[in-house]
C-alpha positions in Angstrom: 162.2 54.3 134.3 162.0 50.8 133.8 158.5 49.0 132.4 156.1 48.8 135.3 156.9 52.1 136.2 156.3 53.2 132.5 153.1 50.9 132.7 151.9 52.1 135.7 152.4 55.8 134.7 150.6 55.2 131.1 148.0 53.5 132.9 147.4 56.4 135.6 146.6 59.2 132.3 142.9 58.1 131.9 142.6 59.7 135.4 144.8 62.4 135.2 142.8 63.9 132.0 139.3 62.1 133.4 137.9 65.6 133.5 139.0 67.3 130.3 137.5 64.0 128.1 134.5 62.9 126.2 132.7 60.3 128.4 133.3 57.7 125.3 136.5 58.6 125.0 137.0 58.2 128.7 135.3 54.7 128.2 137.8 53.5 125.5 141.0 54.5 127.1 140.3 53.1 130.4 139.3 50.0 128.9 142.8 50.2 126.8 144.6 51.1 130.2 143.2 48.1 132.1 144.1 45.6 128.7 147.6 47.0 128.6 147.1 48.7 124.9 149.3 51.5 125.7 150.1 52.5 122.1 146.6 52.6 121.3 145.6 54.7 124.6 148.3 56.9 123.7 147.6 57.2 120.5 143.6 58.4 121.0 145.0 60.3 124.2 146.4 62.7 122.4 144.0 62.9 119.5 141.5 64.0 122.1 143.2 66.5 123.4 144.3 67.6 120.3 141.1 68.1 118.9 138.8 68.9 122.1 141.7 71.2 122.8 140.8 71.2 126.7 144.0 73.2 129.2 146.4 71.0 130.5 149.8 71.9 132.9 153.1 72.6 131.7 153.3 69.5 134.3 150.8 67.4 132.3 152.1 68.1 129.1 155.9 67.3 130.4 154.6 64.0 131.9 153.0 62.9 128.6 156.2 63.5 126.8 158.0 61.3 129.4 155.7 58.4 129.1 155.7 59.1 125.1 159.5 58.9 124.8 159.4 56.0 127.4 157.3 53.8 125.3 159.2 54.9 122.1 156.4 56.9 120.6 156.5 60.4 118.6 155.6 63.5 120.7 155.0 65.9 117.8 151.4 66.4 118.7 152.7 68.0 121.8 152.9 71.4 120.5 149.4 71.6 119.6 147.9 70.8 122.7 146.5 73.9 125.2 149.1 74.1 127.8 148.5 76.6 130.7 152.1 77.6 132.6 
């Protein structure tokens, strides 16, 4: 997948997990998706759901490790995230 896909994909999680996160949290990670910060809206992405341990998808879960290994990041906090499926 080539950049604006990966962009537009990173971009689209706020969304996807709008549901399962703290309002503030919410807050801060739409305002990272619309100023590009991808690392940094990855980064407090998965501490969220890390810690607020909400259920995600098998499907969620795989599409985060796509957009994680797209953008070069780690995807060890993976495995301790909820995942239903």
């Amino acid at each position: 997948m080539d950049e604006a896909e990966l962009a537009t994909r990173t971009a689209m999680l706020p969304e996807v997990f709008a549901d399962r996160v703290p309002p503030g949290e919410l807050d801060g990670l739409r305002s990272m998706a619309r100023g590009g910060e991808w690392d940094e809206l990855l980064d407090l992405l998965m501490a969220v759901l890390v810690q607020t341990k909400p259920v995600i998808s098998a499907a969620e879960r795989d599409q985060l490790r796509e957009v994680l290994a797209g953008w070069g990041l780690p995807d060890d906090r993976l495995g301790d995230l909820a995942v239903r499926g």
